[in-house]
C-alpha positions in Angstrom: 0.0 0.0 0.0 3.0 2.6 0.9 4.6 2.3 -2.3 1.5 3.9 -4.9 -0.3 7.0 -4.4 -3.7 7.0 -4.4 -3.5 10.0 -6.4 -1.8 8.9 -9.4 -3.6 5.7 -9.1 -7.1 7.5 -9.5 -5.7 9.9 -12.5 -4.2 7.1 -14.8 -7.0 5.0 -14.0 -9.8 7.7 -15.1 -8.0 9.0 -17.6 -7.3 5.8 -19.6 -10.6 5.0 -18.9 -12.0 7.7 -20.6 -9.9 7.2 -23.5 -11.6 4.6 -24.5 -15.0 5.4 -24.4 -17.5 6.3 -27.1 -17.6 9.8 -28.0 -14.5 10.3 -26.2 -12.0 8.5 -28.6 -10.0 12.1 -30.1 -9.5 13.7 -27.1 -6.0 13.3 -25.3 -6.5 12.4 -21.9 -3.6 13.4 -19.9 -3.2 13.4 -15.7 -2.8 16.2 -14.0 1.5 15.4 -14.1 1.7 14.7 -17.6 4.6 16.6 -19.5 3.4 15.7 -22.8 2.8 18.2 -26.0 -0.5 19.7 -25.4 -2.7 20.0 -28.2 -6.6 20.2 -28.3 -9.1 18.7 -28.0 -7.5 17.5 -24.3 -8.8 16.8 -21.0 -6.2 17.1 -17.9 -7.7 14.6 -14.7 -6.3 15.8 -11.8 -6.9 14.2 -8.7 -6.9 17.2 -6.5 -7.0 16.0 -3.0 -7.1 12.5 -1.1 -8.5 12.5 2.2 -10.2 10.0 4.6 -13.8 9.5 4.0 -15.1 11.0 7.7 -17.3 7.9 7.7 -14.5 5.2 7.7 -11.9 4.3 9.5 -8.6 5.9 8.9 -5.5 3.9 8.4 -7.4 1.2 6.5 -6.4 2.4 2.7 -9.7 4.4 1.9 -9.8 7.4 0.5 -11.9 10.4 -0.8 -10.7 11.7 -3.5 -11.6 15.1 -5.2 -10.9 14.8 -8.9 -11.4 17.6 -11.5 -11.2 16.7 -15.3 -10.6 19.9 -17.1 -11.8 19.2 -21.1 -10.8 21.9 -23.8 -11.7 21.9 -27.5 -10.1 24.0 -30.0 -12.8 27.0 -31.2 -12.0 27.4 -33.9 -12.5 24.0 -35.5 -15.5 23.2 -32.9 -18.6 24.3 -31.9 -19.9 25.1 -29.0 -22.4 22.2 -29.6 -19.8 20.0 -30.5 -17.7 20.6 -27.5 -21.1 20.3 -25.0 -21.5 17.0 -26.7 -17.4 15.7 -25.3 -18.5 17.1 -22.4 -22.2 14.7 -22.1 -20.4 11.6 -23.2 -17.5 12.8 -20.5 -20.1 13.4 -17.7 -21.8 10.3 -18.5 -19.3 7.7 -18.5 -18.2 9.3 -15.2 -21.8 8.3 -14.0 -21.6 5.1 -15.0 -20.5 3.0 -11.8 -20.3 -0.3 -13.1 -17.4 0.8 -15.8 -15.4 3.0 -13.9 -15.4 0.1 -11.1 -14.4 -2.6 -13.3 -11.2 0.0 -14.8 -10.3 0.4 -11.2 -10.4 -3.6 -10.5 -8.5 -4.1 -13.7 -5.7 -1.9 -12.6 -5.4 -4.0 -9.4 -3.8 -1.0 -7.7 -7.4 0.1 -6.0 -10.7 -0.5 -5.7 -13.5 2.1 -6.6 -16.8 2.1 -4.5 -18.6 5.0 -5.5 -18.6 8.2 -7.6 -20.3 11.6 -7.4 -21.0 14.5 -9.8 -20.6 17.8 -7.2 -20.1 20.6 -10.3 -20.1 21.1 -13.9 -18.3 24.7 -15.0 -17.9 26.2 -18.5 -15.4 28.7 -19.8 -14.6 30.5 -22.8 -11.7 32.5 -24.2 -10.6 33.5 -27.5 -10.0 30.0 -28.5 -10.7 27.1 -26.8 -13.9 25.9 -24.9 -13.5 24.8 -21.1 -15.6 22.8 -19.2 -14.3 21.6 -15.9 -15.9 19.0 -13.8 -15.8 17.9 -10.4 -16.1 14.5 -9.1 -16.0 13.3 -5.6 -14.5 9.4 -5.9 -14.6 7.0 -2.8 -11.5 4.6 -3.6 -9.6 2.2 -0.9 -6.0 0.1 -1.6 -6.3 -3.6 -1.8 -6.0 -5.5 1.8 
C-alpha cells in the first residue's frame, strides 16, 4: 500500500478509462502530471486532493478523493455544440458505476466504491472551450 499514491492511481485510472469510451475517442486524456505536448481537444484529470472518508476508519487504505477533469476543444474547428457533446459523453461515463469500477479492479492497484458529480463549470476564451468537472470518488487500496 505505501509504495503507490492514491493520487496517481485514481488519475491514470480515469484518464485511460476515458480514453476509451464512445464519444471520447479524439481527445487526449492526460493526468494532472503529464509533461506531454499539449494540443486540443484534451482533458487534464487531476486528482486534487485524497483524504479519509469521515465515515471510515482511517488507516485502512480508503480514501476520498476530489478529482477535477478539465476538457478543452479548439474553437475554432469546434462548436460550441460539438464541445457540449465531449462534455455529455464525459459526464456520463463518469456516471456510470459499473465501468469506472471494473477499470479500477482491472488496474489491481485500488478499488473504486462510489462516484459523485458535485459541479459542472464552463469557460470561454478567444480559443478554446473549457468545461471543468468535479467528481468526488470513494477509492480504498487492496488488503
Amino acid at each position: 500500500m505505501g509504495t503507490k499514491s492514491i493520487r496517481h492511481i485514481v488519475e491514470s485510472t480515469v484518464s485511460t478509462y476515458l480514453s476509451t469510451q464512445t464519444g471520447l475517442t479524439t481527445i487526449a486524456f492526460l493526468t494532472g502530471d503529464s509533461a506531454a505536448t499539449q494540443t486540443l481537444p484534451k482533458a487534464i484529470v487531476l486528482c486534487e486532493a485524497a483524504r479519509a472518508p469521515s465515515d471510515l476508519p482511517e488507516g485502512l487504505g480508503n480514501f476520498s478523493c476530489s478529482v477535477r477533469i478539465t476538457l478543452f476543444s479548439n474553437a475554432d474547428d469546434t462548436t460550441l455544440a460539438d464541445h457540449r457533446l465531449r462534455c455529455a459523453a464525459l459526464s456520463g461515463n463518469m456516471r456510470d458505476l459499473t465501468s469506472i469500477k471494473a477499470a479500477f479492479t482491472a488496474t489491481g492497484d485500488a478499488s473504486c466504491y462510489d462516484v459523485t458529480m458535485q459541479s459542472e463549470d464552463e469557460g470561454v476564451d478567444e480559443r478554446s472551450w473549457a468545461t471543468s468537472f468535479t467528481f468526488d470518488l470513494l477509492a480504498v487500496f487492496p488488503a
